[in-house]
N, C-alpha and C positions, 0 to 999 in steps of 0.2 A: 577496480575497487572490490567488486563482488565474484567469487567465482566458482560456481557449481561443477564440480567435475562427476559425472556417471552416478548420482547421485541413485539409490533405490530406495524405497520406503514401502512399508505395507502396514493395512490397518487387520489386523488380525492375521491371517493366511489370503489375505486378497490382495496382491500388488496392485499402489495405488499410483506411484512413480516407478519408471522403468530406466535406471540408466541415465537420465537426465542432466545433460550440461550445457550452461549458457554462463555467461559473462556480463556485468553492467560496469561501464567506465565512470569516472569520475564527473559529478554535473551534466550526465547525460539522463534523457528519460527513455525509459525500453518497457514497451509494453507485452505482454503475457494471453494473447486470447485462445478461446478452445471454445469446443460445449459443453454444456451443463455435465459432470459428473468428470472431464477428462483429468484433472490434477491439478486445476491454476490451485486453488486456496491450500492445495495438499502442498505445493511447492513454497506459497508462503510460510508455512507454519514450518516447515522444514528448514528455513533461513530462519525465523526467530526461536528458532530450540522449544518450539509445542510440537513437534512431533521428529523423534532424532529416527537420520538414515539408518537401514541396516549395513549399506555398502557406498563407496564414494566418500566425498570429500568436498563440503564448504571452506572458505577461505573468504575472509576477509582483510584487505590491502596487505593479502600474504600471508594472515593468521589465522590458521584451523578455527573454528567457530561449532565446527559443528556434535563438538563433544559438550558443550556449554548450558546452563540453564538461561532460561529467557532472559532474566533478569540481568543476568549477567551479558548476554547478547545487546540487550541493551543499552548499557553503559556503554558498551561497542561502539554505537552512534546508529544502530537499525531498529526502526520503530514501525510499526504494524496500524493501518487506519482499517480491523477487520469489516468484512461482510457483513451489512446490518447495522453497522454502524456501533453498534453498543454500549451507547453511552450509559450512563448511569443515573434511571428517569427518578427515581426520589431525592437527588441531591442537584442544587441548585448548578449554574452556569457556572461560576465560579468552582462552587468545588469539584465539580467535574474536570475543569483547568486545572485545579492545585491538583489534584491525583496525576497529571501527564507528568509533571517535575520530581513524581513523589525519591526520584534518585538524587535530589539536591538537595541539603540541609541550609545552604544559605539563602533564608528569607530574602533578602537584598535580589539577590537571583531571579527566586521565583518573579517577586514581581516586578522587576524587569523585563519579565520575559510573558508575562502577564499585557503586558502596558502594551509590548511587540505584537501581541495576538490579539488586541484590543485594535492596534493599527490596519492589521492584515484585515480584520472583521468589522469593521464598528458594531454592527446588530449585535457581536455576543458582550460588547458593554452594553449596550443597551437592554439587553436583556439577564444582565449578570447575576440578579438576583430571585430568578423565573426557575420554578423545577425545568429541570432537561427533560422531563417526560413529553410536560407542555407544549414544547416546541414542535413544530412544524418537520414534516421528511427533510425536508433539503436544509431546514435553520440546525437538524439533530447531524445533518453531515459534515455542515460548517463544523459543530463545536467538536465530531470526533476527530478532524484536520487539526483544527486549534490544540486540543488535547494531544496528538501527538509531535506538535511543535514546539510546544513544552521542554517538551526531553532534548531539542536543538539536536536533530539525527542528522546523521551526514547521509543518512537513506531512509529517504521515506516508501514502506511498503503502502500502496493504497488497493485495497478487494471492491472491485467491482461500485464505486463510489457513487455513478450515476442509478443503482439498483433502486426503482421502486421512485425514481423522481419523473415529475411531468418535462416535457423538454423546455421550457423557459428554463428551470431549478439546472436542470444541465450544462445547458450554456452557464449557467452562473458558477456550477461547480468547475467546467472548462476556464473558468474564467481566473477560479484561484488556483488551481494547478500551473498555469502559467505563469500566475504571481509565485508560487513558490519554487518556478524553473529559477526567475530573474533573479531569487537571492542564494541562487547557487545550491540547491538542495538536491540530490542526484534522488531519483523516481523511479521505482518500478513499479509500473500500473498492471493491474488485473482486469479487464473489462471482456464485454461481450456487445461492445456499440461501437461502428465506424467512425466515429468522432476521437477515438483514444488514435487511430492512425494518423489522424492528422496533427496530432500533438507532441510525439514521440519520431524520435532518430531512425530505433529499431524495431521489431518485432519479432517474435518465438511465435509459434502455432504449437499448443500441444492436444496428441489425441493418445487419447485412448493410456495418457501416464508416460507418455515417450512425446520427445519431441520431432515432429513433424516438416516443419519451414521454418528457416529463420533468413529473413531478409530486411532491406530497408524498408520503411517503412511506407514510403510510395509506390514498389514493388506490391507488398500484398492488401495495398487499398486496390490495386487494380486488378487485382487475382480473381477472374472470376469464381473459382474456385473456392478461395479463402470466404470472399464475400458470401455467397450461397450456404455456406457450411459452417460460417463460424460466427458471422456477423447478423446473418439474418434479411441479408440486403441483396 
């Protein structure tokens, strides 16, 4: 589905990725871990055209992507749950859902797909008409998942999603990633917590903007290595 070949990117004169090529198949989940500063978030923005390579080559089910604007990446079927969550805290539950669709003009659609993310969530009907600022770390994570299932991606990017949550809200967040394995939605996660290994196929290691290990995903749960150095465990 997705395929980064040697990809480089720099933010000013600092390479931030080095070379970087990984692969994500179709309705699988591949998770992305490092430490703080190594390139995960540098690599998502790099797949949704916020920050184009200088060298290399994205592809998507075979088609260049990576000369494209976001927006346009988008319509793609690749949609972005960034770091922080960022929703948008002056505008209620709802309209914060209606901007995930803003690429479809047919009303009938949207809220269709409204009603769908009402299913996946109930709390965000329940709370549809609540400023997004309002809400709670973990209830602000739900609605930026919601917000980009909107867009109905055939790749969901998710940054770092358990950031900043108590581990009950984790488990719960663990709990709708699985939900949105079973409706076939292919994943690649970002994280920095041993909980993302146990939920994904694959895993990539990246340090230092190069990729490092990639193996299964049971593999580098048992990596003493990996553990001590990237997970924190």
């Amino acid at each position: 589905m997705l395929k980064l070949s040697n990809i480089t990117c720099y933010y000013g004169k600092v390479a931030a990725l080095r070379e970087v090529s990984l692969e994500i198949h179709a309705k699988e989940t591949v998770c992305l871990i490092g430490a703080n500063g190594a390139g995960k978030t540098t690599t998502l923005n790099a797949i949704c055209g916020l920050l184009k390579p200088v060298s290399g080559e994205i592809t998507f089910f075979g088609e260049r992507i990576d000369h494209l604007h976001p927006h346009q990446i988008l319509r793609f079927g690749i949609c972005q749950v960034p770091e922080g969550r960022k929703i948008f805290p002056d505008m209620t539950v709802l309209e914060n859902l209606k901007i995930g669709a803003y690429i479809y003009n047919d009303k009938r659609k949207v809220n269709r797909n409204i009603s769908k993310i009402y299913d996946y969530f109930p709390l965000l009907e329940e709370r549809k008409g609540q400023l997004a600022g309002t809400l709670s770390g973990g209830e602000q994570q739900m609605l930026a998942i919601g917000r980009a299932l909107m867009s109905d991606p055939k790749l969901l990017l998710l940054d770092e999603p358990s950031l900043g949550l108590s581990p009950i809200m984790i488990q719960q967040i663990v709990r709708i990633i699985k939900n949105i394995q079973e409706i076939g939605v292919t994943i690649f996660l970002v994280e920095q917590k041993s909980f993302a290994l146990r939920i994904v196929e694959r895993g990539y290691v990246l340090e230092n903007g190069s990729i490092s290990f990639h193996e299964k995903s049971k593999n580098l749960l048992t990596s003493v290595e990996v553990r001590k150095a990237y997970l924190g465990v």
